[in-house]
C-alpha positions in Angstrom: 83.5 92.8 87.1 85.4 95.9 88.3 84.6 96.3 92.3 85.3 99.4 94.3 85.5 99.3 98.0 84.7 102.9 99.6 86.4 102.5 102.9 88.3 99.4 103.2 88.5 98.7 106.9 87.3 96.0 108.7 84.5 94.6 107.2 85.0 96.6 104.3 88.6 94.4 103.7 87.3 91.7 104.7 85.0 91.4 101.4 87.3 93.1 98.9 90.0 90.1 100.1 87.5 87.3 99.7 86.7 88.6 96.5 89.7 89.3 95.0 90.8 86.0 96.0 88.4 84.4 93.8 89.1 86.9 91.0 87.4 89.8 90.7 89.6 93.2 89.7 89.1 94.4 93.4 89.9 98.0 94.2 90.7 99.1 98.0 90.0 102.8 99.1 91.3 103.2 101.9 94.1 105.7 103.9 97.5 106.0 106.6 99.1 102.7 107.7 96.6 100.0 106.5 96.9 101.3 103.0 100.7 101.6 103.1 100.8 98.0 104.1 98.6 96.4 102.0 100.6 98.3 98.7 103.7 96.7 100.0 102.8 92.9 102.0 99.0 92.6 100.7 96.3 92.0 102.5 96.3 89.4 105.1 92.7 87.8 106.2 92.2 85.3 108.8 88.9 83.8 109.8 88.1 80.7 111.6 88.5 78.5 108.9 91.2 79.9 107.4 94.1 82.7 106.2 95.3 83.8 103.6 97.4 87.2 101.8 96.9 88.1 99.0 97.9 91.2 96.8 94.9 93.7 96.2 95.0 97.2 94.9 95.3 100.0 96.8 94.7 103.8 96.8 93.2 106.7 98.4 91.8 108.2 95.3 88.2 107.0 94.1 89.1 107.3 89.9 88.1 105.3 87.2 84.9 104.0 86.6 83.7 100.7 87.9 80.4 98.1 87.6 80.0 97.8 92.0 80.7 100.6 94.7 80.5 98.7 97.6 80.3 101.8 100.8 81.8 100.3 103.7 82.7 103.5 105.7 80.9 104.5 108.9 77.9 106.6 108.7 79.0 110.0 109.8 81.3 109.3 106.9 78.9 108.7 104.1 78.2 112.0 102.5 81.7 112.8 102.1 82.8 109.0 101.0 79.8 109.8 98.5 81.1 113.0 96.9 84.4 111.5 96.6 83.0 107.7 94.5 81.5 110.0 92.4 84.2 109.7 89.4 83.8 105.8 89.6 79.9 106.3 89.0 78.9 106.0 85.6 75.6 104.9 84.1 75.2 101.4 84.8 77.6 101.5 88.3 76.1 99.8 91.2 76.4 101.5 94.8 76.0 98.9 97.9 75.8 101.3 100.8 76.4 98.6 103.9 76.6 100.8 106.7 74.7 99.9 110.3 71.4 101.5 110.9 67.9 101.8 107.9 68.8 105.2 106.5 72.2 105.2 104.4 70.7 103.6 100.9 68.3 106.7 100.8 71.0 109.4 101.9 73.2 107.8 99.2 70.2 107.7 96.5 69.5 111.7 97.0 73.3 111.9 95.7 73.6 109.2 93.4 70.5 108.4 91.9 68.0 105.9 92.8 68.4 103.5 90.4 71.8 103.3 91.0 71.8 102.2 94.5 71.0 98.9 96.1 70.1 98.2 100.2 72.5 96.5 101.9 73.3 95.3 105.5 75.9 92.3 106.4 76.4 90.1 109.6 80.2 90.3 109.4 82.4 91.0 112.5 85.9 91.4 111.1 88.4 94.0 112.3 91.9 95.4 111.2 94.1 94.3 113.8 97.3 95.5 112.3 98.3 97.5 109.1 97.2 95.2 106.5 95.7 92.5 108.8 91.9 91.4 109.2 90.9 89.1 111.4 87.1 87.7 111.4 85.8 85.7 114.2 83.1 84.9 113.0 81.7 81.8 110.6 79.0 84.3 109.5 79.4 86.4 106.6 76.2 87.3 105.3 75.7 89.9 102.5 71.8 90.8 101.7 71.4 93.2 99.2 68.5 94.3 96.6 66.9 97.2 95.3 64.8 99.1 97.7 61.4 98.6 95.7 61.6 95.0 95.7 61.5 94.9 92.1 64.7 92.5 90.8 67.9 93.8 89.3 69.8 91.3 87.0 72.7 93.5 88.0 72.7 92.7 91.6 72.0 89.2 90.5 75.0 88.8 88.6 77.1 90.6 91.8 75.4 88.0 94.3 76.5 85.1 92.3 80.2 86.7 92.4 80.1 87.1 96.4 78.6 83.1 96.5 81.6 82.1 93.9 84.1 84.2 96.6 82.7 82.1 99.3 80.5 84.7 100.8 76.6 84.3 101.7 75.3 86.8 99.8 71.3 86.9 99.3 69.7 88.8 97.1 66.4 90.1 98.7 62.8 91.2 97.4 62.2 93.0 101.1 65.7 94.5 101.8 64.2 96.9 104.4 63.2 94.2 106.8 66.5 92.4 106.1 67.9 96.2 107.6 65.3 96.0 110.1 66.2 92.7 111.1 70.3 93.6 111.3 69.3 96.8 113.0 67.4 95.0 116.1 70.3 94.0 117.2 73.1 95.8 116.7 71.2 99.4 117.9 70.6 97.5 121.2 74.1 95.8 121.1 75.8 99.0 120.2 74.1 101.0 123.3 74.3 98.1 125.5 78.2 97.2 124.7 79.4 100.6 124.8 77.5 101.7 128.5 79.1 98.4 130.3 82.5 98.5 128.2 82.0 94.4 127.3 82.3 92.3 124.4 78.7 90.1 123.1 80.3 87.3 125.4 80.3 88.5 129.0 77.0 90.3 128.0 74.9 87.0 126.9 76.5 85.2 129.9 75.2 88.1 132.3 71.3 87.2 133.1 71.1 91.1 133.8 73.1 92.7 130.5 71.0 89.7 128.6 67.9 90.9 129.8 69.0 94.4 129.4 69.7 93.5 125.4 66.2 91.8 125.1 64.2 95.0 126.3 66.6 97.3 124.0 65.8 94.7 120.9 62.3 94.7 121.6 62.1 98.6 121.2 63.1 98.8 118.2 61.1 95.9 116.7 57.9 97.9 118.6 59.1 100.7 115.7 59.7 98.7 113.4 56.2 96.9 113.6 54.9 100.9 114.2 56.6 101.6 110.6 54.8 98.5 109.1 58.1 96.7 108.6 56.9 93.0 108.4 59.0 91.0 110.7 59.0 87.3 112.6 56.8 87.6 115.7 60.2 85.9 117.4 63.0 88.1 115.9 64.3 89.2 118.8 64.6 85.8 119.8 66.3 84.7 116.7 68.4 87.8 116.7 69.3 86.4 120.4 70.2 82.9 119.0 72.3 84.3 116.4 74.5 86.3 118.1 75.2 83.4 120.2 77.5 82.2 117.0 80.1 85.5 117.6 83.4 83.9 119.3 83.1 85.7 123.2 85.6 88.7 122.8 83.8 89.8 119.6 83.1 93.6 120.4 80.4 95.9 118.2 82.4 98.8 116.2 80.5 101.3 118.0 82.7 100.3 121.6 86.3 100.1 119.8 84.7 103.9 118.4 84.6 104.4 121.7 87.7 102.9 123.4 89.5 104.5 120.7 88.3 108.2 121.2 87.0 108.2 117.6 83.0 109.5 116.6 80.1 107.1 117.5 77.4 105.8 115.2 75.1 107.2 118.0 72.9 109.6 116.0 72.2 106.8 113.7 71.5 103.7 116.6 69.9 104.8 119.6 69.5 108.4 118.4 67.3 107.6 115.5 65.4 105.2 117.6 64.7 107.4 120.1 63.7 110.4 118.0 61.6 107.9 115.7 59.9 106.4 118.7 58.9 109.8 120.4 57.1 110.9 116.8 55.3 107.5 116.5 54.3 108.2 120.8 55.8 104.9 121.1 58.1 104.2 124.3 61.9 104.0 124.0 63.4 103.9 127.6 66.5 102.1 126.6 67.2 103.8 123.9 66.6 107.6 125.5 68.5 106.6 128.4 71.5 104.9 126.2 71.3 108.4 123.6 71.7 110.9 126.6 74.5 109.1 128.7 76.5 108.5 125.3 75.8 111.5 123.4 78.5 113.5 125.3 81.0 111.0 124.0 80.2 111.6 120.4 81.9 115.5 120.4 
């Protein structure tokens, strides 16, 4: 199976690595210093259980035509990263958009084709600490994926069984969008939350204040969520609190080291589309205003 990787940073590495290790002919788009490196060291991956380098090809041209197209850039990149897979696209290609927020498998299918493209979201925190380098600190590495209709792709099947023989959770799902819905909970609330007080998850889960602060911005968006008649747990922001309790304390959310790095935010994606969503159902978004104005100025 010949995988693409549109975007090969963090997490984006982090599963080309994993699978090439176990085989797969794994192809890394990517650009500057963290493609120079891997053409000449490899990739290097550490997670809690282990590291490992391992030689993986590299470009910064999307050519040739291949059976995944996994999209792991961020979302203000995705229309461009589209235009530019398209020469790997051909008719039986699969695209696996993985980006944060509900709305990038649909952007991608009005370029690609719907029956091309597959939902995705992952619980992955890995980052490129150095040219080259990822680091994960995380045990979790959950891929869900599945067509957007529920109906089943043996296609998609045959890629999850590829990610579980690489050693990654992958989970092929009938619901994907409440598999989104249940990624985006947290992380829009995380995202906000993080980047306003400048902490990692750690110092925010061990603050009763910023804990509570997270719970109301989670509940917000499952209020939308159960307003858009996605079917979730009663409990998911409880669960969604439980789990992030398994990220090592320094983990940060991208949208911060966007920030502390002076690049563009996810904003319009997160809060933003929470907050404009929520004002069209009438529903209340407090949080999620407040966190879309005060950050919003960051994000030009």
């Amino acid at each position: 199976m010949k995988i693409a990787v549109m975007g090969a940073g963090g997490i984006g590495s982090y599963l080309g690595g994993m699978l090439a290790r176990s085989g797969a002919e794994v192809t890394l788009v990517c650009r500057g210093r963290h493609l120079a490196a891997i053409r000449e060291h490899g990739l290097s991956l550490s997670t809690p259980k282990e590291s490992f380098c391992i030689p993986v090809l590299a470009t910064d041209r999307a050519e040739g035509e291949k059976d995944v197209i996994i999209q792991a850039v961020k979302l203000y990149d995705l229309a461009s990263s589209t235009r530019q897979m398209l020469p790997m696209v051909g008719a039986r290609t699969i695209v696996l958009p993985i980006q944060n927020g509900v709305t990038a498998a649909e952007d991608v299918c009005k370029m690609v084709g719907g029956d091309r493209v597959l939902g995705g979201t992952v619980f992955i925190n890995s980052h490129i600490v150095a040219p080259g380098q990822v680091v994960s600190k995380s045990e979790v590495n959950t891929v869900f994926l599945g067509k957007l209709s529920g109906a089943r792709s043996e296609r998609a099947a045959a890629f999850e069984s590829l990610c579980r023989k690489a050693g990654i959770d992958a989970r092929l799902s009938t619901d994907i969008k409440a598999e989104q819905w249940r990624k985006f909970i947290p992380v829009a609330g995380l995202s906000a939350l993080a980047s306003l007080c400048r902490q990692p998850i750690g110092p925010i889960l061990q603050d009763a204040s910023l804990k509570k602060l997270y719970q109301v911005a989670m509940r917000e968006v499952a209020e939308l969520a159960a307003a858009k008649g996605i079917q979730l747990e009663p409990d998911i922001v409880e669960r969604m609190l439980a789990l992030a309790q398994r990220y090592k304390y320094d983990a940060k959310v991208s949208m911060l080291e966007d920030l502390e790095a002076g690049k563009p935010l996810e904003l319009e994606w997160l809060s933003g589309y929470v907050s404009r969503e929520a004002a069209k159902l009438g529903l209340p978004a407090p949080f999620h205003d407040m966190a879309y104005a005060c950050l919003r100025s960051f994000n030009r």
